[in-house]
N, C-alpha and C positions, 0 to 999 in steps of 0.2 A: 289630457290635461284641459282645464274648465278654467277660462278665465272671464274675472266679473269686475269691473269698476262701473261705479254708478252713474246712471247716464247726466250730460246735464242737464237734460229736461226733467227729471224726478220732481224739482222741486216745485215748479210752476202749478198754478192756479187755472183749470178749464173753464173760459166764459164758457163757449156752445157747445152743444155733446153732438156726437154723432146723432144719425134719426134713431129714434126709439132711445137712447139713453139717458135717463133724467142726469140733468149737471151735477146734481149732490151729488152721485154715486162716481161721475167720475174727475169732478174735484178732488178728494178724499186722495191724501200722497199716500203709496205705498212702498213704506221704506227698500222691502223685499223685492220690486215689483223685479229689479234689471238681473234678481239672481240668476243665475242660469241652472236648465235644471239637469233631470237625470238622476242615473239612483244613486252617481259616488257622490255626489252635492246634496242628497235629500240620506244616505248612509252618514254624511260628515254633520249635518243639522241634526241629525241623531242624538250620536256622539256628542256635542258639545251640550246638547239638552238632558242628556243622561250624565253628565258630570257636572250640572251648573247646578247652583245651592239659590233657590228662588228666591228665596225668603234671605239672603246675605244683604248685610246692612247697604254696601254702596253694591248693587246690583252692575251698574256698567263697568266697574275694574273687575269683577270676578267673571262677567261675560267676556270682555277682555283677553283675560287670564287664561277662562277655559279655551276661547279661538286658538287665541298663540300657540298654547299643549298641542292641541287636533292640526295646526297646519306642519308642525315638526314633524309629524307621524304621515301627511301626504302630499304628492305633486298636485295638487288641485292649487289653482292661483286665485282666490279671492282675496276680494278686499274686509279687510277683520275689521275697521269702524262701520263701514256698515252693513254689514251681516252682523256688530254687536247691535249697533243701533234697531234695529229691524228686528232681534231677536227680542231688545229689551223690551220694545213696543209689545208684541206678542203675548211676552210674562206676564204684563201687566194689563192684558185685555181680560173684562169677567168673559166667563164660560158660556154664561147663559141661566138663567129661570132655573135648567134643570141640574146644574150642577149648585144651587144657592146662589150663583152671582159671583160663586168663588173663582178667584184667577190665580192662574201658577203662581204669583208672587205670594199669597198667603200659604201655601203648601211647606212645609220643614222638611228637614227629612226625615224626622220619626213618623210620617204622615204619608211617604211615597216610596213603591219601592218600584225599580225602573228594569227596563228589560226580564222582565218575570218571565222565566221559561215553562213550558207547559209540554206534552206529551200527549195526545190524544186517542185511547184505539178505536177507532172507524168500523171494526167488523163488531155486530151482534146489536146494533143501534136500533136495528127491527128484527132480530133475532139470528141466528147463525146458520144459517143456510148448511154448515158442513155440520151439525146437530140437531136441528132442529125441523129442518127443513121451510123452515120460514123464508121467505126472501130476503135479501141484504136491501138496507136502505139504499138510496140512491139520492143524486143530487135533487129530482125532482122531489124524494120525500119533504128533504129539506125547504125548496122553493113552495112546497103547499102548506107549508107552517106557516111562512110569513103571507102568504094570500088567505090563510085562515084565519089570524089571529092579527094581523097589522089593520086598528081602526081602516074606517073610511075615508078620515081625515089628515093619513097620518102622508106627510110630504110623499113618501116612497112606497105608496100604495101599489101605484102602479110597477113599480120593479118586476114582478114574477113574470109580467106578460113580457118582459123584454128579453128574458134568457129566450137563448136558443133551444129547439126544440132536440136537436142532436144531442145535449148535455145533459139533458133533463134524464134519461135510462143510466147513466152512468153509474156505478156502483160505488159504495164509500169502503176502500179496503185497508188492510192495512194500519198504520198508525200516521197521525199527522201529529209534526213538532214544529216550534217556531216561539216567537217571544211576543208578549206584551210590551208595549215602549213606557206605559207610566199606570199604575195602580195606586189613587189616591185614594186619601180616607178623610170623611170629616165628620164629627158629629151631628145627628139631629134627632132632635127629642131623648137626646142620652144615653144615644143607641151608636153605633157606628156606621156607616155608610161609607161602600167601596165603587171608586169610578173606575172605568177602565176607557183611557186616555190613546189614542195614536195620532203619530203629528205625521202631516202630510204638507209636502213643499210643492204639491201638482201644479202648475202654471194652464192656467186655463183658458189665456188671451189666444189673439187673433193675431198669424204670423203680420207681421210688419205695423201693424197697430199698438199703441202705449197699452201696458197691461192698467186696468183700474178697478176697483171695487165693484164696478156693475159688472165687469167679468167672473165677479162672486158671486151673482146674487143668486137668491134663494132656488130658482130655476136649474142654473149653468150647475150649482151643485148636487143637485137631485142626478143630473145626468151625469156628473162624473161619479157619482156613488155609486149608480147604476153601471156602468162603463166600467168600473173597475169591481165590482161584483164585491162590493164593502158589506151591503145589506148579509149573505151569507157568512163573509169576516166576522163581523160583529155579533153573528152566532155565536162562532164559536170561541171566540173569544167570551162570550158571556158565561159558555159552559166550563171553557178552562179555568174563569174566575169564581164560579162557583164550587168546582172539584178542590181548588185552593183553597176557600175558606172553610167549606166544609170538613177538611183535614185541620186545621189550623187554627179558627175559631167557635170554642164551643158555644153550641143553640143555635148557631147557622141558621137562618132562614134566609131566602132568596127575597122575599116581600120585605121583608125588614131592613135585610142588611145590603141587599144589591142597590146601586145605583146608576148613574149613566152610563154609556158608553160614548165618547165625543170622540169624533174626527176633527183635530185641529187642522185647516185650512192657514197657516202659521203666514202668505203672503198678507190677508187681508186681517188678520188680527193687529189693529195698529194704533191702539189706544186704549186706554183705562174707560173713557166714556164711551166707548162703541159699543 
C-alpha cells in the first residue's frame, strides 16, 4: 500500500538553487513532485488517463470522477485533489513542436484510441534461420539501426554505445505483445497524422532532496530513456503502429501518415505555458 499526501513545502518559491542548478528550473512547483512512485501508482495514472475524456467541458470534476472510480477498484492510499490537480496541469501542457503544440486537452475521443494492443512475430525479421538459413535478428540488429540512421544531433545519439555488450547477440524469437497507452490523431495539410503517446510517472530526483524541474532537464532525461532502454520501445511501438494503420487505413504511408512518438514525463508537465 502506497500512501501520498502532499508535502507542505510543495508550494514554496526557491530563492537559491543548489550548485549547478539554475533557480528557474527549480522554482517551477511540481504538483506531482510528493507522488510516490512504483509500477501500481504509475499502473493507476494509467488507468485513470485511459478513462479521463480530455477534451470534457469542466476538466477537474471528470478528473475528479475518473480518481474516485480507480481508488474503489485499489488499496493504493492517495490523495485524489492532488493527483487531480497534477493530472489537470499535465492535460493541459502542449507536447511540443513535434506533436503541433497539441496537448491532451485538444484530443476527443474520436481522435484517441487508448491501450491499443499489438502482437509482434520476432522470428524471420532478418530471415528464418529454421528455412532459410539466414541468421535471426538480434537485439544488436536492432541497436545498429538507431547508430545508423539517429541524426548526429539527435539528443539519444549516443544510446547504442550504452547497451551492454552481453545483450547485443541475443536473438529476437518468438512473438512479443503488450499495449500502446494513447494513439492520437490530428490533422495536417488534410491528411491524418498518428502519435503514439506513453505516460511515464519515473521520479527522477535525488533521495532526500525536493524533486524539481531541473531534475527533468533535457540531460537527466536522455539518461533515463537510455536506463530504461525506451530508444528500442519506441521501435517497436513505431512498427506495431504502422502494422495497424496499414491494416486499417487505406494508402498508408509511413512518411505521410506516421507521427511522433512522445514519452510523457507527466511529473514535470505542469502548465499550458511550459
Amino acid at each position: 500500500m502506497a500512501a501520498w499526501r502532499p508535502s507542505a513545502l510543495r508550494g514554496r518559491v526557491c530563492r537559491l538553487g543548489p550548485p549547478g542548478r539554475p533557480v528557474a528550473a527549480i522554482a517551477v512547483v511540481l504538483p506531482l513532485a510528493d507522488m510516490p512512485g512504483g509500477t501500481h501508482v504509475g499502473t493507476f495514472v494509467h488507468r485513470v488517463l485511459e478513462h479521463t475524456d480530455f477534451a470534457a467541458d469542466d476538466l477537474s470534476s471528470e478528473l475528479a470522477g475518473v480518481i474516485d472510480a480507480e481508488l474503489h477498484r485499489t488499496r493504493l492510499d492517495l490523495d485524489r485533489d492532488a493527483l487531480a490537480a497534477g493530472l489537470h496541469a499535465a492535460v493541459r501542457t502542449p507536447l511540443g513542436p513535434a506533436f503541433g503544440d497539441l496537448a491532451l486537452r485538444d484530443v476527443t475521443w474520436g481522435d484517441r484510441r487508448d491501450e491499443v494492443g499489438f502482437e509482434l512475430p520476432l522470428d524471420g525479421l532478418a530471415g528464418d534461420d529454421r528455412d532459410t538459413g539466414a541468421p535471426a535478428a538480434t537485439i544488436g540488429d536492432v541497436v545498429r539501426l538507431l547508430r545508423d540512421h539517429l541524426p548526429g544531433d539527435d539528443p539519444l545519439v549516443g544510446y547504442p554505445d550504452t547497451v551492454q555488450d552481453v545483450l547485443l547477440p541475443r536473438g529476437l524469437r518468438g512473438y512479443l505483445n503488450g499495449a500502446i497507452d494513447l494513439v492520437l490523431r490530428r490533422d495536417v495539410d488534410g491528411a491524418p497524422v498518428f502519435h503514439v503517446v506513453d505516460y511515464k510517472t519515473n521520479w527522477l530526483g535525488t533521495v532526500g532532496v525536493p524533486l524539481t524541474a531541473w531534475d527533468y532537464r533535457p540531460a537527466a532525461l536522455v539518461g533515463a530513456m537510455a536506463h530504461g532502454h525506451y530508444p528500442i520501445q519506441a521501435l517497436l511501438y513505431a512498427v506495431a503502429g504502422h502494422r495497424m494503420l496499414r491494416w486499417r487505413l487505406p494508402g498508408h504511408g509511413p512518411c505521410r501518415h506516421r507521427g511522433a512518438i512522445g514519452y510523457l514525463l507527466l511529473r514535470v508537465m505542469v502548465r499550458p505555458d511550459a
